[in-house]
C-alpha positions in Angstrom: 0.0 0.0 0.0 1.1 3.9 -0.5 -0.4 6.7 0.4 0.0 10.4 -1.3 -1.2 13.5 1.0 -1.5 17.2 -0.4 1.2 16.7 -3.0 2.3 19.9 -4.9 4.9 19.7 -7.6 5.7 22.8 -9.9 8.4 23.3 -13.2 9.4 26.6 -12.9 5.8 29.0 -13.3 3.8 25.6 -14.2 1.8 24.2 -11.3 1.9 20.5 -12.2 -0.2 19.2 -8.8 -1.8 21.1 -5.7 -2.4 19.6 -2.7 -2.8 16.3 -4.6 -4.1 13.1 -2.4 -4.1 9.6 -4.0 -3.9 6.2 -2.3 -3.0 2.7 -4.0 -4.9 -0.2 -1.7 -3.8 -3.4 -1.3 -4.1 -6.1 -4.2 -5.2 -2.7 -6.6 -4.4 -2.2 -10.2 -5.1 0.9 -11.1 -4.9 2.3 -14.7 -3.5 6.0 -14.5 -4.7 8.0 -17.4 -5.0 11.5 -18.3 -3.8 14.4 -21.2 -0.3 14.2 -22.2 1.8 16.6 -19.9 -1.1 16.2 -16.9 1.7 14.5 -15.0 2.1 11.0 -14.9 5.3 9.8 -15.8 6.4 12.8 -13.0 4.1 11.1 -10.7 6.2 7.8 -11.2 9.4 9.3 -11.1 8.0 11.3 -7.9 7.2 8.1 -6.3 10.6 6.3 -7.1 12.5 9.1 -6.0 13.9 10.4 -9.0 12.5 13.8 -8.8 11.6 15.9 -5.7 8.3 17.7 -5.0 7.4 20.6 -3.3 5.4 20.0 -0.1 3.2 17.1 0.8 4.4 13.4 1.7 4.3 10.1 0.4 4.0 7.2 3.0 4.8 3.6 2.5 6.0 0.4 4.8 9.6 -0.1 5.2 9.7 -3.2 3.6 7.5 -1.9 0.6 9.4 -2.8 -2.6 8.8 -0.9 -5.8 9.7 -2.4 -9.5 10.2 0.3 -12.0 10.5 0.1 -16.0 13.2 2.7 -16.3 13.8 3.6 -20.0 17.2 4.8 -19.2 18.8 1.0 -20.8 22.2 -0.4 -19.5 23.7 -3.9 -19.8 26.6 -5.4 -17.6 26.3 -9.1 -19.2 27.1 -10.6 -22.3 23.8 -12.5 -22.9 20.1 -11.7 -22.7 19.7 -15.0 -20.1 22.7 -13.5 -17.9 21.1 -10.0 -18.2 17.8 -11.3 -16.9 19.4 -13.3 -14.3 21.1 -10.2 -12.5 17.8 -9.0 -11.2 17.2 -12.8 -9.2 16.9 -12.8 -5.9 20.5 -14.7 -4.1 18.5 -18.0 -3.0 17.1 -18.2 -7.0 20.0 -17.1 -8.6 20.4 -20.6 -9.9 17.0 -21.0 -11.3 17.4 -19.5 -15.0 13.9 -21.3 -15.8 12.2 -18.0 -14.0 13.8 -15.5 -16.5 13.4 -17.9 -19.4 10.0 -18.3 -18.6 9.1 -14.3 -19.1 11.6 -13.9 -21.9 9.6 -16.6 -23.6 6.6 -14.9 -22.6 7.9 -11.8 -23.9 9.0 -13.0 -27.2 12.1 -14.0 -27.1 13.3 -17.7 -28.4 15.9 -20.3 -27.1 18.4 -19.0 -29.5 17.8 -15.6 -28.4 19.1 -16.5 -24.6 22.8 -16.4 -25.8 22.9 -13.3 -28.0 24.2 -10.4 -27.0 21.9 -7.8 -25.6 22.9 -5.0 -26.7 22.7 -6.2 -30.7 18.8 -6.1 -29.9 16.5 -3.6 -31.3 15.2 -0.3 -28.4 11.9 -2.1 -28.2 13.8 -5.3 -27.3 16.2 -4.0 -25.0 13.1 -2.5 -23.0 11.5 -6.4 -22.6 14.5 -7.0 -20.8 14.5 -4.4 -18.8 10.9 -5.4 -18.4 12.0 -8.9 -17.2 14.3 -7.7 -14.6 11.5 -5.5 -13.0 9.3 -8.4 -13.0 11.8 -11.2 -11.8 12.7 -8.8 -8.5 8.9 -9.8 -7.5 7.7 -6.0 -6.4 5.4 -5.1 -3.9 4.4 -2.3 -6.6 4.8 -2.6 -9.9 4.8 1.0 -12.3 4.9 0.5 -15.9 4.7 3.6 -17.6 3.1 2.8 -21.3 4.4 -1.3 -21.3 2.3 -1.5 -24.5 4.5 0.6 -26.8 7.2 -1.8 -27.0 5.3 -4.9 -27.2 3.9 -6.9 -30.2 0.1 -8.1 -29.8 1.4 -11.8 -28.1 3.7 -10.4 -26.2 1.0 -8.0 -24.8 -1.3 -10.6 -24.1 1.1 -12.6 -22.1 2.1 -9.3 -20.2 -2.1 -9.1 -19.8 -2.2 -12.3 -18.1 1.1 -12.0 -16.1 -0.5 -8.9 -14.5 -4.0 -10.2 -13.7 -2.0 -12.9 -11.9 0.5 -10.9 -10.0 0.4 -11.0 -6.2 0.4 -7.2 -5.2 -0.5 -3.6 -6.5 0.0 -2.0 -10.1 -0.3 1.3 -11.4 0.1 1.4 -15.4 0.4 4.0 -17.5 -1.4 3.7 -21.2 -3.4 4.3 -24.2 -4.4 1.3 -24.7 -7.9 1.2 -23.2 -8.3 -2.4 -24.1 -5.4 -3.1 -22.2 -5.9 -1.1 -18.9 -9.7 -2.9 -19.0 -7.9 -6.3 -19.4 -5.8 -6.2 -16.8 -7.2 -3.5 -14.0 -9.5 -3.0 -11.0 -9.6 0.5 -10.8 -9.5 3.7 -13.1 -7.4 7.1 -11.9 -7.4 10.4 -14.1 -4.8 13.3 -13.8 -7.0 16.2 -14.3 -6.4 20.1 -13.5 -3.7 19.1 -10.9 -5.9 16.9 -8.8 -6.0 12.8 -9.7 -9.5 11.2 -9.4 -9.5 7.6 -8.5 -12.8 4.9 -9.1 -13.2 1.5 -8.8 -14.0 0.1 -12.2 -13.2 1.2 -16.0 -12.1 3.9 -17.8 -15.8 4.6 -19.2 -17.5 4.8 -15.7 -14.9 7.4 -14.7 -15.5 9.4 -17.4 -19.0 9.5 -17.2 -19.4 10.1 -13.5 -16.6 13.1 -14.2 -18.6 14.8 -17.1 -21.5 14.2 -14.5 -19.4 16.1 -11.8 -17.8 18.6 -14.0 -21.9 19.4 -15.3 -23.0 19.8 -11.8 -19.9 22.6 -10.8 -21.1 24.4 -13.9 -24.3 24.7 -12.7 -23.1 25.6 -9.4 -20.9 28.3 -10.6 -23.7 29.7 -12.7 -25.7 29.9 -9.7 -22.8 31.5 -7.7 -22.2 33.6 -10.4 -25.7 35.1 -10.5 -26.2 35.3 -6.7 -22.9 37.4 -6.7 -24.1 39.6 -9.7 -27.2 40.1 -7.2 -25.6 41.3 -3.9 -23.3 43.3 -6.0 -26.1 45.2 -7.6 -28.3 45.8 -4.2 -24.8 46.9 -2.6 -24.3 49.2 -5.4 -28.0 50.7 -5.4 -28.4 50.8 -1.7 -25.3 51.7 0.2 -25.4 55.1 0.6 -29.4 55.3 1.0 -29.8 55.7 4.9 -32.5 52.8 5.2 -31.0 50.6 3.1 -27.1 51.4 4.5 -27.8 48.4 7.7 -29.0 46.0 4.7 -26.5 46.9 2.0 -23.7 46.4 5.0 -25.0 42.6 5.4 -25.0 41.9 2.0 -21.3 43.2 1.7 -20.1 40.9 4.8 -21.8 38.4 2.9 -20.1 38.1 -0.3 -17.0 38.6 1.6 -17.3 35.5 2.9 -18.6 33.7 0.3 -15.9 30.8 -1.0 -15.9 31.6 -4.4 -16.4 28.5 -6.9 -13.0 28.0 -9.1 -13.7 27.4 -12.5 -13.2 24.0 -14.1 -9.8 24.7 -16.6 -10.8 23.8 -19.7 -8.6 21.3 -21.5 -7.7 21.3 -25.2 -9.5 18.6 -27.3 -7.3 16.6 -30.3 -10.2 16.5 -32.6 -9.5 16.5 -36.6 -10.4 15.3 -40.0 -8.1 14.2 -42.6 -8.3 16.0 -45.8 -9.7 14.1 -48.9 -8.2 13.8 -52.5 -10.9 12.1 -54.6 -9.6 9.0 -56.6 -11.1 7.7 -59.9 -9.6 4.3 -59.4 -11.3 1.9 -57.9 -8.2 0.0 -56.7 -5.5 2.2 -54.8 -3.0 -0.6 -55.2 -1.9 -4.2 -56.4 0.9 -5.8 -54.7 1.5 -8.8 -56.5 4.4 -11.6 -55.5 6.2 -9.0 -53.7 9.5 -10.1 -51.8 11.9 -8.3 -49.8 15.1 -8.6 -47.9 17.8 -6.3 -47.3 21.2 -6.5 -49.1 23.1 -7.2 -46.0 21.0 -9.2 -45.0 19.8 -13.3 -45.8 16.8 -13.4 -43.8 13.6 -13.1 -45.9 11.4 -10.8 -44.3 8.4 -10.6 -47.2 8.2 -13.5 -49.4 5.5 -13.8 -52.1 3.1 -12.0 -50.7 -0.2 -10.8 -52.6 -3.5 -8.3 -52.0 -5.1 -5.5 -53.6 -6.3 -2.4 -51.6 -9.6 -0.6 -52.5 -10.4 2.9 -52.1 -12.0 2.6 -48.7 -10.2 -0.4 -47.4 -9.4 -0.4 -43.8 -6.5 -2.6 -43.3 -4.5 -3.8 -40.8 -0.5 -5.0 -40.6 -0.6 -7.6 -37.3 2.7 -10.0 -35.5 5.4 -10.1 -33.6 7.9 -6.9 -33.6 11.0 -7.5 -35.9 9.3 -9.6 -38.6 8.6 -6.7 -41.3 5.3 -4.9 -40.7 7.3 -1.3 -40.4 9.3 -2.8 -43.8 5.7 -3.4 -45.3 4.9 0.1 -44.9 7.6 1.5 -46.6 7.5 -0.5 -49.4 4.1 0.9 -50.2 5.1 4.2 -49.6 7.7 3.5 -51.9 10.7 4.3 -49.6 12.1 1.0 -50.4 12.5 -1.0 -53.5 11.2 -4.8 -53.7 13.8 -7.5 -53.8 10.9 -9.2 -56.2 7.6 -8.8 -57.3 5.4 -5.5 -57.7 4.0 -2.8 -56.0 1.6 -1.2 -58.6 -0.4 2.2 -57.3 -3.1 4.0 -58.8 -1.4 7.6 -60.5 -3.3 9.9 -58.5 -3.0 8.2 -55.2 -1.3 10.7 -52.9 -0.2 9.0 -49.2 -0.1 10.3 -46.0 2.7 8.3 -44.3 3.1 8.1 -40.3 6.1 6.7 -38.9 6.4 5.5 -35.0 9.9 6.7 -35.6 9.1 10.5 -35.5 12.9 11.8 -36.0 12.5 10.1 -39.1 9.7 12.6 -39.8 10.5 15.8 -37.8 13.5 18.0 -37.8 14.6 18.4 -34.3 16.0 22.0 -34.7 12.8 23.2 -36.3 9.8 24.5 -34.7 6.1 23.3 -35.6 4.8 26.1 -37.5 7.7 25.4 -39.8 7.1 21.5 -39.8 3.6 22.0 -41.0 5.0 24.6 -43.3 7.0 22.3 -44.9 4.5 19.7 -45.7 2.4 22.4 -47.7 4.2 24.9 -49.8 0.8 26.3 -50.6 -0.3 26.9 -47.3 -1.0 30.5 -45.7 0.5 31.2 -42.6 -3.5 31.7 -41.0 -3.9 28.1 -42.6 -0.9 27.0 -40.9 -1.9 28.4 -37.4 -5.6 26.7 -37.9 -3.4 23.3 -38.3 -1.3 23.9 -35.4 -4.5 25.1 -32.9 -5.6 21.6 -34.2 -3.1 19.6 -32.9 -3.1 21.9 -29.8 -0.6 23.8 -30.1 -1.9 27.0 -29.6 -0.7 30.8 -29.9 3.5 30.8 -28.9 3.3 27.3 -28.6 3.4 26.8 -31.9 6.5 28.4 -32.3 8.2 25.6 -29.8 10.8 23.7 -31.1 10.7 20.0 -31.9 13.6 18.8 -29.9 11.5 20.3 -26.4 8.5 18.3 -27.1 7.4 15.4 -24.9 7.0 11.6 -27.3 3.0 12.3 -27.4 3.3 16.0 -28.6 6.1 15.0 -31.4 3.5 12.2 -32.4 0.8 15.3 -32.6 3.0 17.5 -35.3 3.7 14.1 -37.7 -0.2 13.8 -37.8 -0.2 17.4 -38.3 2.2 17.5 -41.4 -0.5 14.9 -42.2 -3.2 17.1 -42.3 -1.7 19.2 -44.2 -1.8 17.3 -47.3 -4.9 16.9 -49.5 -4.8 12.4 -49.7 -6.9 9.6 -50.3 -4.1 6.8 -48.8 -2.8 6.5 -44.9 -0.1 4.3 -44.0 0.0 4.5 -40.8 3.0 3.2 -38.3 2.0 2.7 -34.6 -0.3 5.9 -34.6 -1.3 5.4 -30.9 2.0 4.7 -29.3 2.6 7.5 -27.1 -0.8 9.3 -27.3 -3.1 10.3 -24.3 -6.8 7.9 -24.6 -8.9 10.7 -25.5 -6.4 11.8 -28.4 -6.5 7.8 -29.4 -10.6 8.1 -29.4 -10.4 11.4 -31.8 -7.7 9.1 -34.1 -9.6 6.0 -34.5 -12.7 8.7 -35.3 -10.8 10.6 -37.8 -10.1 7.1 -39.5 -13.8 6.3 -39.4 -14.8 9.3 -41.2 -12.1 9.0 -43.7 -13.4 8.4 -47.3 -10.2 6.9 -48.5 -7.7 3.6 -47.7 -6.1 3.0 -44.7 -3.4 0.9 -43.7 -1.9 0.6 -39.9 0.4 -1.5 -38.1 -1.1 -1.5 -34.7 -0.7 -4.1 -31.4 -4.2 -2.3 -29.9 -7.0 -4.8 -30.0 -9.3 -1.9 -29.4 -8.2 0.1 -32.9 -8.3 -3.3 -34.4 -11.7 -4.4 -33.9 -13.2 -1.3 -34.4 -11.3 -0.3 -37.8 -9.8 -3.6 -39.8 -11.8 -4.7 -42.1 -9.2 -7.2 -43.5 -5.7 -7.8 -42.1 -1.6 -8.7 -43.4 -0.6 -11.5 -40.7 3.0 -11.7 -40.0 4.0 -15.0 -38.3 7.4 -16.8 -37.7 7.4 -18.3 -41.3 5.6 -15.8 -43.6 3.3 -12.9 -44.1 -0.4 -13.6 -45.3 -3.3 -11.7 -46.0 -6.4 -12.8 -44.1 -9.9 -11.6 -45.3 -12.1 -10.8 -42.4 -12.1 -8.8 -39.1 -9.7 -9.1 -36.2 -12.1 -11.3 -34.4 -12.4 -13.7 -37.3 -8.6 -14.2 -37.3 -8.7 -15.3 -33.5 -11.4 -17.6 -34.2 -10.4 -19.3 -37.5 -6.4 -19.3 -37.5 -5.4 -17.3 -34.2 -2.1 -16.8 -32.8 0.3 -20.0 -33.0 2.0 -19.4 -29.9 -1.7 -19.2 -28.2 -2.6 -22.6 -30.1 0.5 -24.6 -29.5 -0.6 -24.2 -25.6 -3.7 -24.6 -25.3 -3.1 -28.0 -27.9 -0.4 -28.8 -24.5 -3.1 -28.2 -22.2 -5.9 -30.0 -23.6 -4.2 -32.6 -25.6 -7.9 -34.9 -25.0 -9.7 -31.9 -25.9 -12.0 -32.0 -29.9 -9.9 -29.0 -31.4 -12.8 -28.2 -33.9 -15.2 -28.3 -30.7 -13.0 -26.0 -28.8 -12.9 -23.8 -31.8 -16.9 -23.9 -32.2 -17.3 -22.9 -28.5 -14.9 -19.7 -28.8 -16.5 -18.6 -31.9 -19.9 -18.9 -30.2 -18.9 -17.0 -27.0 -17.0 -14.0 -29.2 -20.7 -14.1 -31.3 -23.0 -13.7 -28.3 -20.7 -11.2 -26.8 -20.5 -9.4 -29.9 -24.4 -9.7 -29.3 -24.9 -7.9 -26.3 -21.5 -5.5 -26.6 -22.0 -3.6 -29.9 -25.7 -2.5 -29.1 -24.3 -1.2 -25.2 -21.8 0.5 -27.2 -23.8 1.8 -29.6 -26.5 2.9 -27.1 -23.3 4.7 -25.5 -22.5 6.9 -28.4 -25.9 7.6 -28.5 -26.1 9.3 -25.2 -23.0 10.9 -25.3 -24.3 12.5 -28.4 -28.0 13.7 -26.8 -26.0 15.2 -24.2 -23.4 17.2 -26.7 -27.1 18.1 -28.1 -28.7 19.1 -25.3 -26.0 21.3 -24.0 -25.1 22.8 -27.0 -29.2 24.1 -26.8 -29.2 24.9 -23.2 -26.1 27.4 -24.0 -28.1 29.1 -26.5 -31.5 29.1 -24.0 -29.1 31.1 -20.8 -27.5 33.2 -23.1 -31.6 34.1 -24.3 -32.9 34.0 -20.7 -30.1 37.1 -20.1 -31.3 38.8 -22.8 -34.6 38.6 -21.7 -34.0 39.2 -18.5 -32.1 42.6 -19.7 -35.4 43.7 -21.5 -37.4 42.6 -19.2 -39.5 40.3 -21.2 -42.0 38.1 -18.8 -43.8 36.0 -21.0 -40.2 35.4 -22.9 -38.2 35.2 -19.5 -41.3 32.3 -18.3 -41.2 30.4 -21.3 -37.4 30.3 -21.8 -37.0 29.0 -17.6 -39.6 26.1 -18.3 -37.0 25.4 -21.6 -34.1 25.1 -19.0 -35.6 23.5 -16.3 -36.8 20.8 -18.9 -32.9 20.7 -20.5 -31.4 19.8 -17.4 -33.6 17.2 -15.8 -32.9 15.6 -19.3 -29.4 15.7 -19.2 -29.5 14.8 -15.6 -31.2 11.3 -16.7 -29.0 11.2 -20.0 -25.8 11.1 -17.4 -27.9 8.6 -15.4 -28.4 6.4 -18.4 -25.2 6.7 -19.6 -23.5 5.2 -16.1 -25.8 2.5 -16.2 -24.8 1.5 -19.6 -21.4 2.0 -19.2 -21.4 -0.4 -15.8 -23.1 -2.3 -17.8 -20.5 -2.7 -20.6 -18.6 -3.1 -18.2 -19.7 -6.0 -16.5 -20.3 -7.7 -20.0 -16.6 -6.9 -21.1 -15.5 -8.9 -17.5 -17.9 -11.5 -18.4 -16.9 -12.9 -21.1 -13.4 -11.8 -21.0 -13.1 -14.8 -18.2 -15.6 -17.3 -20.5 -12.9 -16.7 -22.6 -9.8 -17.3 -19.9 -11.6 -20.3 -18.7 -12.1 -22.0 -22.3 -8.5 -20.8 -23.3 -7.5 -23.1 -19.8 
């Protein structure tokens, strides 16, 4: 267990958090979440010590033991099993079957145990650092954004390793998926406070806009109570019979705790800009092969699809088997060893790397990165862009080697936008973005007329945008007609199959694989339609008080002319307005509990017919 009381921490004129309280209970894993620069990864490095704060404390046992990912990489061994092996405890420092057994978990293979680990690619080099933290066997366990620098099996081992671990988390992530996977409660950093619920990310935002609609209210009310002392004080004070009255009311509103005003907080919301194609095919890839020269290993052999105009497709498998190679190939930033890569003559890409110095120039600053997408851009047009991506007034003129991995990933989608296109090849989009800037992403993409093409380990953005997918596994890379669900069922992962064929060697494989697809049917069943019903709430309520704006600002100006009938007719509106936003927010924190108890549901059916 810890325990934070009234921390404040501040970077130079930035208040970061005041008077902050936040406790982690025993056998908790909590999901932190929040905007990119609220504070979180200070939080963790506030809690391991690694940065001061300015008043408060933080109280734990003595014995409380805390495992850290730190992205700060160094290697004293001369093999990945030796590496892992430092981090064993002196009475297991025999037992190399514990570090082998996350390693495995984690991707690695048996050959892999005797290579050198510093030959291995960043994303790599982080697993081990990840199986160090885990073989020390914390009392807490931080892991700040795990999922960036794992493939889709190795995240669903990690998944499972965490539900099973014997003590308290606290994760850091976009991957809302993920965090529902794997946690029991939900915490958001928000204007320099954190809120903490048990349950999912969904239920915490709806009881917050719940919250954050009754302060309005309240301030409004505040607002217009002060307005009316003010006015009598004014009026009165220096009448004789009024002076006793007028005196009250100032003692009054002296000592009336004024209401502070929510801060607002910038929303990522954006469309892609459209070129129409004539084509009805963007591309044909045809028997394309690829290796590079200094290089034997075959990372693309044969491999054949089309891509339609409005295709949504995604690139899914283990890191280090050619997905990011795919990418470029169709973007024609490498050459095929063999075969073809035909595209349409007025396709125009968009092209996102997870590699943003690839995209960015460090010394530049973003008004002139979204410049140089765009020679034909007006400096007001430029601006509009950068607001956009929220980078607003001086802030745009930052430079790129100041910004945080989130906001770098903000101006690549922005040099994006910039362009007029009808095909995205996208790299990792989500890695390092905040969930609600993920949510604005995957609606961007679902607006978009044209074709899309991501490489993405996020089995949310999966199942809500592939329509088809390009399967990397050990031996080749396939394309596979169908939804990211249909994939599990019909061929799934082989690392997945071979143990559960281990487990349940008695066990009708054809029966098993009826049974799944039954259970991932009937959830489908009764998921979609709570989601649906979700949207639809959320989007009454954007409605409603989009309306009840307009109706206050009347009702002032009624009130100013002193209009009854308008002023009676306009308060029976409001009245009306609220109590139906007041049951919207009620509806929509039943349906999200609701969601969320399905999710849970069959998410253990699932476990307990996987063995």
């Amino acid at each position: 267990m810890l325990q934070i009381n009234k921390l404040t921490k501040s970077f130079a004129d930035k208040l970061l958090f005041d008077q902050m309280d936040f406790t982690i209970g025993s056998g908790e894993k909590i999901g932190l979440v929040g905007r990119n620069g609220s504070g979180k990864s200070t939080l963790f490095k506030i809690i391991t010590h690694q940065l001061g704060y300015d008043d408060g404390e933080i109280i734990r046992p003595n014995s409380y033991k805390i495992g850290y990912l730190e992205q700060h990489i160094s290697f004293t061994s001369a093999t990945v099993l030796a590496e892992s092996c430092t981090a064993l405890h002196y009475d297991e420092k025999f037992d190399e079957y514990l570090a082998e057994k996350i390693l495995f978990g984690l991707g690695f293979t048996k050959e892999d145990m005797q290579k050198d680990p510093q030959k291995f690619s960043g994303g790599f080099q982080i697993r081990i650092q990840l199986t160090k933290v885990l073989l020390q066997k914390p009392d807490l366990l931080l892991l700040d954004e795990p999922t960036n620098y794992l493939d889709i099996i190795s995240l669903r081992w990690l998944a499972g390793f965490i539900k099973k671990f014997d003590g308290e988390v606290l994760i850091i992530s976009h991957d809302r998926q993920f965090l529902d996977a794997v946690t029991t409660h939900t915490a958001m950093l928000t204007n320099k406070k954190i809120k903490k619920i048990e349950g999912r990310f969904a239920k915490l935002q709806a009881q917050m806009r719940e919250e954050e609609e009754i302060l309005k209210k309240t301030q409004k009310n505040q607002e217009k109570r002060v307005k009316e002392l003010e006015q009598f004080i004014t009026r009165f004070k220096s009448k004789a019979s009024k002076a006793a009255q007028a005196q009250s009311k100032m003692k009054m509103l002296a000592k009336m705790e004024v209401i502070e005003r929510v801060e607002g907080e910038s929303n990522f919301n954006f469309d892609f800009n459209y070129r129409p194609i004539s084509s009805k095919f963007i591309g044909d890839i045809k028997n394309l092969s690829f290796h590079y020269p200094a290089s034997d290993k075959v990372l693309i052999n044969d491999l054949s699809f089309s891509i339609k105009k409005n295709d949504r497709m995604a690139i899914i498998g283990k890191n280090g088997k050619g997905k990011t190679t795919l990418l470029k190939l169709l973007a024609q930033r490498l050459s095929p060893s063999a075969g073809d890569v035909s595209l349409a003559s007025d396709v125009k890409i968009g092209f996102y790397s997870q590699i943003v110095t690839e995209e960015l120039d460090e010394n530049a600053t973003i008004v002139e990165e979204i410049a140089s997408a765009n020679e034909d851009l007006s400096i007001a047009q430029i601006r509009n862009i950068c607001g956009i991506i929220m980078f607003e007034g001086d802030d745009a003129f930052k430079l790129i080697k100041i910004l945080s991995g989130g906001e770098k990933n903000r101006v690549s989608l922005g040099k994006i936008l910039a362009s007029n296109i009808n095909l995205l090849l996208l790299d990792e989009p989500t890695n390092h973005l905040d969930v609600e800037s993920v949510d604005a992403l995957i609606s961007a993409l679902e607006r978009f007329p044209g074709a899309v093409m991501l490489v993405s380990h996020d089995e949310m953005v999966l199942r809500k945008l592939a329509t088809s997918l390009v399967v990397f596994t050990e031996e080749k890379a396939e394309y596979f007609l169908g939804n990211y669900d249909d994939f599990l069922v019909k061929i799934g992962w082989p690392e997945e199959r071979d143990q559960g064929d281990k487990k349940n060697k008695t066990v009708d494989y054809r029966a098993y694989k009826q049974q799944k697809a039954d259970l991932i049917k009937e959830r489908s069943q009764i998921i979609l339609p709570l989601k649906k019903m979700i949207e639809q709430i959320e989007a009454e309520i954007i409605t409603l008080e989009k309306k009840l704006e307009v109706a206050n600002q009347n009702l002032l100006r009624a009130l100013s002319e002193k209009k009854g009938e308008e002023i009676s007719n306009l308060s029976k509106d409001i009245g009306l307005m609220e109590k139906k936003i007041n049951q919207h927010f009620t509806e929509l924190e039943s349906a999200s509990n609701r969601l969320s108890e399905a999710e849970k549901k069959y998410e253990l059916l699932l476990s307990a017919l996987e063995g």
